[in-house]
C-alpha positions in Angstrom: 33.5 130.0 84.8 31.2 132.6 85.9 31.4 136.6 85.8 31.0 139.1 88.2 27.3 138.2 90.0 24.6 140.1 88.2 22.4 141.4 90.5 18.7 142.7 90.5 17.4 145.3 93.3 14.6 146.6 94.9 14.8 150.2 94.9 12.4 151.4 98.0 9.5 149.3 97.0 10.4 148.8 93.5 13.4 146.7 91.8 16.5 147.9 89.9 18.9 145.7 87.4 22.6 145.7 87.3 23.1 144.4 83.6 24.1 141.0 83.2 28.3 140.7 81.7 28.4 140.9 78.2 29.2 137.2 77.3 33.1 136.4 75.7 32.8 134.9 72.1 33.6 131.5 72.6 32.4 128.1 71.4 35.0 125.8 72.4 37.0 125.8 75.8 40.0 127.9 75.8 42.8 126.5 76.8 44.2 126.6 81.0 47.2 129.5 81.1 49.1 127.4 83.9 47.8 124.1 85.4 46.6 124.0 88.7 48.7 121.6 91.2 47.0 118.4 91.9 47.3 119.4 95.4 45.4 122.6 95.6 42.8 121.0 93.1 42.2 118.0 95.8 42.3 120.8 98.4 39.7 122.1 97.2 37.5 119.3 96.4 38.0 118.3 100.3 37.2 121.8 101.3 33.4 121.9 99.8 33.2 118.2 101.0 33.5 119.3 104.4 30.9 121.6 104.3 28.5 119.6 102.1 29.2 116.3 104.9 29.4 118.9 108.0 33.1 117.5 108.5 34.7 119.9 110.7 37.9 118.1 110.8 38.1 117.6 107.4 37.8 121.5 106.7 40.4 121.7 109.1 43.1 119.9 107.4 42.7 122.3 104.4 43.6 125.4 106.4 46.9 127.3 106.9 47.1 128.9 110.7 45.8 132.2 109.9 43.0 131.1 108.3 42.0 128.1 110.7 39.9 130.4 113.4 38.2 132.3 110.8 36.5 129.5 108.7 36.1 126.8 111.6 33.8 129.5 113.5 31.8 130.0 109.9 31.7 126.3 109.7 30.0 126.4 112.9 28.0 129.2 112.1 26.5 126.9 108.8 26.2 123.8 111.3 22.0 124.0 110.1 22.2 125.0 106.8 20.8 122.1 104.4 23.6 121.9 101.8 23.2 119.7 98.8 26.2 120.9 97.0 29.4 123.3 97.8 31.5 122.6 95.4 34.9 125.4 94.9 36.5 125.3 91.7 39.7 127.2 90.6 40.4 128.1 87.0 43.1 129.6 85.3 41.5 129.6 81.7 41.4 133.4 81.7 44.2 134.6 84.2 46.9 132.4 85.7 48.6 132.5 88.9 47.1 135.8 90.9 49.7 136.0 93.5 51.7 139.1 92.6 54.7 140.7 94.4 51.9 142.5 97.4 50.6 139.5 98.0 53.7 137.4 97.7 55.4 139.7 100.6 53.0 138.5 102.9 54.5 134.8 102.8 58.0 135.3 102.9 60.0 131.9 102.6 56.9 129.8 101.3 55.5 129.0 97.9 52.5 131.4 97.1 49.9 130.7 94.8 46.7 132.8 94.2 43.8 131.2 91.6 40.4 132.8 90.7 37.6 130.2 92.1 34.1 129.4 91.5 32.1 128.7 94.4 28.9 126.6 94.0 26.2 126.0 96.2 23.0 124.3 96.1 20.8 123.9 99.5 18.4 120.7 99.4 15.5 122.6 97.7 17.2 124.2 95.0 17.3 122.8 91.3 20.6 125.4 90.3 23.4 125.8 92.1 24.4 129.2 93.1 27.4 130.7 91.6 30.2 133.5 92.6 33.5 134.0 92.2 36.8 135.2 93.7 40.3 134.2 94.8 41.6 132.5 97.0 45.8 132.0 98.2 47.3 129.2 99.2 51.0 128.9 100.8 53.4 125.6 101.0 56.7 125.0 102.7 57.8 123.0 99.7 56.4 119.2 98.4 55.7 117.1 101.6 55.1 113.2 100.3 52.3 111.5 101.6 50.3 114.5 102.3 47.1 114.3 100.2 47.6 118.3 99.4 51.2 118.1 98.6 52.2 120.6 101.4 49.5 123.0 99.8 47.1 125.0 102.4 44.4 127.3 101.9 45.3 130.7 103.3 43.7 133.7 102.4 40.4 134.5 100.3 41.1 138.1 100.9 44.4 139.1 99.1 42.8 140.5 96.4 40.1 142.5 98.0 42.2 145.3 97.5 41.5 145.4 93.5 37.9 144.6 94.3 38.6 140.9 93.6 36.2 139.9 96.4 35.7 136.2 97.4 32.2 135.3 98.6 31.2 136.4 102.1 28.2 134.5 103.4 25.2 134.9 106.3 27.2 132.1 108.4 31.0 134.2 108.1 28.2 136.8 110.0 27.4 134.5 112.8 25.1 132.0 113.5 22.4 130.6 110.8 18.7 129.7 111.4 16.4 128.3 109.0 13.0 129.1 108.3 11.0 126.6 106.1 7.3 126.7 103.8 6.0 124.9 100.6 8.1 126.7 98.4 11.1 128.6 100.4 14.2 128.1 102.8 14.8 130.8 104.5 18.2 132.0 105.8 19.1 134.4 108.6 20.3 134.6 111.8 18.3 133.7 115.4 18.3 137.3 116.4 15.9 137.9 113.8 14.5 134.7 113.0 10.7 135.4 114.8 10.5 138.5 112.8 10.9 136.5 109.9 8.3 134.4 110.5 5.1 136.7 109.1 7.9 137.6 106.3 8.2 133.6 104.8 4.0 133.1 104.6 3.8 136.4 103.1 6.5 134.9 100.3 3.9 131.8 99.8 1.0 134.5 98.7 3.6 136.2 96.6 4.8 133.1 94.8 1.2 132.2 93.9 1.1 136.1 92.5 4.1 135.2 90.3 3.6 132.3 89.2 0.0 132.9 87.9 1.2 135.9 86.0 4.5 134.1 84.1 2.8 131.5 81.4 5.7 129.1 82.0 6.5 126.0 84.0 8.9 127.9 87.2 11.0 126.4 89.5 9.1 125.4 92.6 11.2 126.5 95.3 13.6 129.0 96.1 16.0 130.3 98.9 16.2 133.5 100.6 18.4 135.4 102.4 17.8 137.7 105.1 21.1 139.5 106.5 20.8 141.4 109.9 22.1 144.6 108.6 22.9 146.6 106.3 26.7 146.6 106.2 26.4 142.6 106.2 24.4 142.8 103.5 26.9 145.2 101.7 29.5 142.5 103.2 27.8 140.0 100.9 26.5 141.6 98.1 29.9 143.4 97.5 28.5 146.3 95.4 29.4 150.2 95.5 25.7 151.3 95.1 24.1 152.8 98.5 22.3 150.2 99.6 20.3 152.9 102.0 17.9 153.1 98.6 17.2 149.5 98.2 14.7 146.7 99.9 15.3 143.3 97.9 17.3 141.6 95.7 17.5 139.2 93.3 21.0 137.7 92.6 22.3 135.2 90.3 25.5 134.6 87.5 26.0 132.8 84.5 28.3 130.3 83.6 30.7 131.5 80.8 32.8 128.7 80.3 31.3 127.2 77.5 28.8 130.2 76.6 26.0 131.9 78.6 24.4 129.8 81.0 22.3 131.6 83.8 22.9 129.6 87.3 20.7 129.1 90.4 19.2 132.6 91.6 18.8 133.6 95.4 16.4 136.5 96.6 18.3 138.9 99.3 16.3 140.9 101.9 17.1 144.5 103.1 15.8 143.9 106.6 16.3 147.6 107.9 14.2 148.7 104.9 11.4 145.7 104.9 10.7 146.8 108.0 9.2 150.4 106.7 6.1 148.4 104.5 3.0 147.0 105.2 2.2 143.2 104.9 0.9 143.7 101.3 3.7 146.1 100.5 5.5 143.4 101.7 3.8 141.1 99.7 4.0 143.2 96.3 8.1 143.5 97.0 8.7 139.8 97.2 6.5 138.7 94.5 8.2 141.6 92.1 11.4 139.9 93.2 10.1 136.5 92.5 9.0 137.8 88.8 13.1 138.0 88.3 13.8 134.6 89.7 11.5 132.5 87.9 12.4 134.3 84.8 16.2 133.7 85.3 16.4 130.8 83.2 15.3 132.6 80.4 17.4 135.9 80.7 20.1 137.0 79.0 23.5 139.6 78.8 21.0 141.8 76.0 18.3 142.2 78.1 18.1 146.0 78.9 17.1 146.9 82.7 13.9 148.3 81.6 12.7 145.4 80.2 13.8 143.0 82.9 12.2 145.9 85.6 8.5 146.6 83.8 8.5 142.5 83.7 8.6 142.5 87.5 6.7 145.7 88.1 3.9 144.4 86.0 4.1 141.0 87.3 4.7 141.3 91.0 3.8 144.9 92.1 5.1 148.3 93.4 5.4 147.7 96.8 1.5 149.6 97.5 2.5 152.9 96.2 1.2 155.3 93.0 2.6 155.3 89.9 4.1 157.6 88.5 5.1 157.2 85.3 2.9 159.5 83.7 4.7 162.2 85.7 6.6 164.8 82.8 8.9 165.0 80.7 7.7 162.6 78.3 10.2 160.3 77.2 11.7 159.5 73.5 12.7 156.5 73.9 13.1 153.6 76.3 15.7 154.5 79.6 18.8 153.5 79.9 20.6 151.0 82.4 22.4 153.9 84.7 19.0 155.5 85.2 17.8 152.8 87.4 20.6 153.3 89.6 21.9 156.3 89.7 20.1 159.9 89.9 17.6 161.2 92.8 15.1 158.6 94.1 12.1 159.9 92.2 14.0 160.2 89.0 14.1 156.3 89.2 10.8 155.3 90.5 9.8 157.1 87.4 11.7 155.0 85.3 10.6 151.9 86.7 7.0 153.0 86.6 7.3 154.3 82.4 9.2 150.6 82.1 6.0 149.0 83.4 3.8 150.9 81.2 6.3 149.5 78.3 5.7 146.0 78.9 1.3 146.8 80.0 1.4 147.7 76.5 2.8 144.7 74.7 0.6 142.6 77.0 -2.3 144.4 76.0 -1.8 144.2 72.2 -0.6 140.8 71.7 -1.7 139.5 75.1 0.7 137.1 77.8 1.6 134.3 76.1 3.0 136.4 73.3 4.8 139.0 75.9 6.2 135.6 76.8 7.9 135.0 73.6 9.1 138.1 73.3 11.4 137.8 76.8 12.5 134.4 75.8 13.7 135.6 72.5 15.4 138.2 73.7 16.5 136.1 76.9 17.4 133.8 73.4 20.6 136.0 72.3 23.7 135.1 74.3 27.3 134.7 72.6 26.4 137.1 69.8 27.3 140.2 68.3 24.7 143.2 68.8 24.0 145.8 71.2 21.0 145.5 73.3 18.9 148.3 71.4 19.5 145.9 68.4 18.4 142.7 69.8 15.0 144.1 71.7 14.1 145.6 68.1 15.3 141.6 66.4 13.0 140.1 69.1 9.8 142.1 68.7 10.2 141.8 64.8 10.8 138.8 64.8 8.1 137.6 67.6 5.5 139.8 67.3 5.8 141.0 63.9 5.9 144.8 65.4 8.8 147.2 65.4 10.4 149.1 68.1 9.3 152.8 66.4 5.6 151.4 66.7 6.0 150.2 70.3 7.3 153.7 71.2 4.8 155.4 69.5 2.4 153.3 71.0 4.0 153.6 75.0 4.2 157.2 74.5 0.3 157.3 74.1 -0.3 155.7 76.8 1.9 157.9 79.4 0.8 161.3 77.8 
């Protein structure tokens, strides 16, 4: 199953990380706490299906009364977007039935059931299917023979939004959906924007040749992006507490813990308010330091620190046009934490995104890309394993470079005095 999304954002012109869930020690499947009913599981099944085959009255049949209006207007909403794949999964191999007495009170007289979920979706162009989470409630009468669901229907995907148990909310539970198309991107948002999107996508092409040229590695070729109309949708979707009013892009994408540490299909998010506030090639720099994080997602891992993930992408894709300032004082110790690239007055972080990039210009410079390379994939390397992140960063530059963490301090701290 897959954690909490871990997300990477693009603080003014520049690009913060939330850190990836620590991984559970696990090497086998653990075992399901209850069984889910054949019922809801087929329920389910049909309910992707009818997105993924644009069957409207199939979606229907999965649907309790109070839900029906809701999701058949979304449906309609997503009536362009190219699914490949939308598959919803529940699980109960780390909590069982979710539905406690709150939520139970709401369906009095019927059988209530409430099950974490994974929802995964691929569009045509992507490799990965993207990943969230949440949990969903489903109500019955009793057992109704003959009915492919067993009297099951899918009621709520909001019970649990109260303990910050969010289902996914997505551009077409918004409104409508266009689609915007290139050589390497789909682009999602919705018509009222969709011309002002236009110059946005061709600006993405220049930025994915940027990327790509820099990371010494076969990438994925093409990749999805998502372009709310506002900022509160966007909140609506990314579900996060941090004040969005700082940040331009995103990168978001999971990992499957089920049977380890498996990163899934990233998606690039767009602060539209904010994009609006940049040149073209501040434009340009901003998407092509957000691709830096998506083409490197298959290598990342839970023990790579913010700074190493932000300097990648600073180095790689840009600052958004603006100066650095990473030589501005005091003079740092030692590399920055993770809170420090969200939390703290604006300038605060710039400057740690700027002395991050310095970090990884140095081992580039000494050992040279390939070899910088290594280093994230080693590091990317160390999943379902004991160790802090301080301890693997010093393992992977030992043991990649032959270097130390003491002489790569010593040796960043030359360069921003």
């Amino acid at each position: 199953m897959m954690r909490r999304t871990a997300w990477l954002l693009t603080l003014l012109t520049l690009c913060a990380v939330l850190p990836a869930v620590a991984a559970r020690a696990q090497t086998t499947k653990a075992p399901h706490i209850v069984e889910i009913p054949d019922g809801i599981g087929t329920l389910l099944g049909d309910y992707g299906r009818a997105f993924q085959q644009k069957n409207r009255d199939l979606l229907a049949r999965t649907l309790a009364p109070a839900l029906a209006e809701k999701e058949l207007r979304a449906f309609d909403n997503a009536r362009d977007v190219p699914f490949k794949d939308f598959r919803v999964e529940p699980s109960t191999q780390f909590s069982g039935n979710l539905a406690y007495h709150r939520v139970r009170a709401q369906y009095p007289g019927q059988e209530v059931m409430t099950f974490q979920v994974t929802e995964k979706t691929a569009l045509d162009i992507e490799s990965l299917a993207y990943e969230e989470d949440g949990a969903y409630t489903f109500v019955r009468d009793g057992p109704a023979s003959g009915d492919p669901y067993d009297g099951w229907r899918l009621t709520s995907k909001s019970d649990l939004d109260v303990i910050a148990f969010f289902s996914p909310y997505h551009l077409w539970d918004a409104g409508p959906v266009s689609v915007l198309r290139s050589d390497h991107f789909v682009l999602l948002t919705h018509p009222e924007v969709v011309d002002e999107m236009r110059p946005a996508i061709d600006l993405a092409e220049r930025a994915y040749a940027k990327a790509t040229s820099f990371w010494p590695r076969q990438v994925n070729e093409r990749y999805v992006v998502l372009v709310p109309a506002s900022t509160k949708e966007l909140g609506d979707m990314m579900h996060t507490t941090l004040d969005l009013g700082k940040f331009v892009a995103f990168v978001s994408g999971g990992a499957d813990q089920e049977n380890g540490w498996v990163p899934t299909g990233p998606r690039v998010f767009i602060h539209l308010s904010h994009l609006r506030n940049y040149s073209p090639e501040g434009t340009l720099e901003i998407l092509a330091h957000e691709l830096i994080h998506a083409i490197t997602r298959p290598a990342s891992g839970p023990h790579i620190p913010v700074w190493v993930e932000e300097g990648l992408a600073n180095f790689g894709g840009g600052e958004g046009g603006r100066p650095s300032h990473a030589g501005d004082p005091p003079l740092p110790t030692e590399f920055p934490s993770d809170d420090r690239f969200a939390t703290g007055p604006v300038n605060d972080i710039v400057r740690m995104y700027d002395q991050s990039q310095v970090a990884i210009q140095v081992l580039d410079d000494k050992f040279g890309r390939e070899a910088l390379a290594r280093f994230y994939e080693a590091l990317g390397s160390a999943r379902v394993v004991a160790g802090n992140d301080d301890y693997h960063v010093r393992k992977a530059i030992t043991d990649t470079l032959d270097w130390t963490e003491e002489q790569w301090i010593a040796a960043w701290r030359e360069r921003l005095g």
